[in-house]
C-alpha positions in Angstrom: 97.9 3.1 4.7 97.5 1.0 8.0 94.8 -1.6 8.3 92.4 -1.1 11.2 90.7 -4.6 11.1 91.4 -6.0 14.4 90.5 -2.6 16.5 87.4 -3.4 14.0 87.2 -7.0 15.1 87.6 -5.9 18.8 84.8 -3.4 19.0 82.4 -5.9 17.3 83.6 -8.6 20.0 85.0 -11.0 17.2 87.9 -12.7 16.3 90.7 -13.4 13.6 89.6 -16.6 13.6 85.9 -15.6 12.6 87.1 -13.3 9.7 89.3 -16.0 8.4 86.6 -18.4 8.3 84.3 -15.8 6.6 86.3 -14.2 4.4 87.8 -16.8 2.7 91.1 -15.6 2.6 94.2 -17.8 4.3 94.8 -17.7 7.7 98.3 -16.5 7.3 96.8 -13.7 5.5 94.1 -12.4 8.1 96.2 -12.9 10.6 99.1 -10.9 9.1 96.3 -8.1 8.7 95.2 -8.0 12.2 98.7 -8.7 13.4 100.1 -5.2 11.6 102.4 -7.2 9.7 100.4 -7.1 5.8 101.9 -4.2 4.7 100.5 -4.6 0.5 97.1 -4.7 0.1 94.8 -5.1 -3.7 91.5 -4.3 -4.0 90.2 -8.1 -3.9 92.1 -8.8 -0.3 90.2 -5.1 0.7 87.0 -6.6 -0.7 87.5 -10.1 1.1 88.0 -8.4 4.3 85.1 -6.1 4.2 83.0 -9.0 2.8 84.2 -11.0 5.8 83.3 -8.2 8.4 80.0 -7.7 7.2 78.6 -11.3 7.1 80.0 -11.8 10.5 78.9 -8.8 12.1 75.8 -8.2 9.9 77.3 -4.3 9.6 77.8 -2.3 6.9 81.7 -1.9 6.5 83.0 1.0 4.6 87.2 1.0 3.7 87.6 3.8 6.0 86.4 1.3 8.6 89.3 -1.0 8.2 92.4 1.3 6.5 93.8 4.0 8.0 95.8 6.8 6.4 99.1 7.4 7.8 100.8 10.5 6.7 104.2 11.5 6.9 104.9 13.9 10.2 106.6 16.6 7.6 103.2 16.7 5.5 
C-alpha cells in the first residue's frame, strides 16, 4: 500500500499544512504521509486523514481515494 494523499491534496488545491491542522494528527506525521516517507499505517491514522480531507475540502473521501495498492511486478 502507497498513500495517495498529497496527489489528493494537489487536485483539491490544498496543502499539508491544511490537513495537519484539520486532522489533528502531528505535523511530522502528515507530512511523512504526503512526503512518501509513512510507510505503517492503522486504521485511526487512515481515519484522521480521511476525516481531515473531508472537512477541508467538504468531499466525500473514500480509502481508495488516499491508499494505493502496489503489487509486486511478478504477481
Amino acid at each position: 500500500m502507497k498513500w495517495k494523499v498529497k496527489e489528493y491534496l494537489d487536485i483539491h488545491q490544498k496543502t499539508p499544512y491544511a490537513l495537519w491542522k484539520a486532522s489533528g494528527l502531528s505535523r511530522k506525521t502528515v507530512y511523512d504521509i504526503t512526503g512518501g516517507k509513512l510507510i505503517r499505517m492503522d486504521f485511526s491514522t487512515l481515519a484522521a486523514v480521511i476525516q481531515g480531507l473531508e472537512t477541508i475540502t467538504q468531499k466525500r473521501v473514500e480509502p481508495n481515494d488516499v491508499l494505493e495498492v502496489v503489487r509486486d511486478a511478478q504477481q
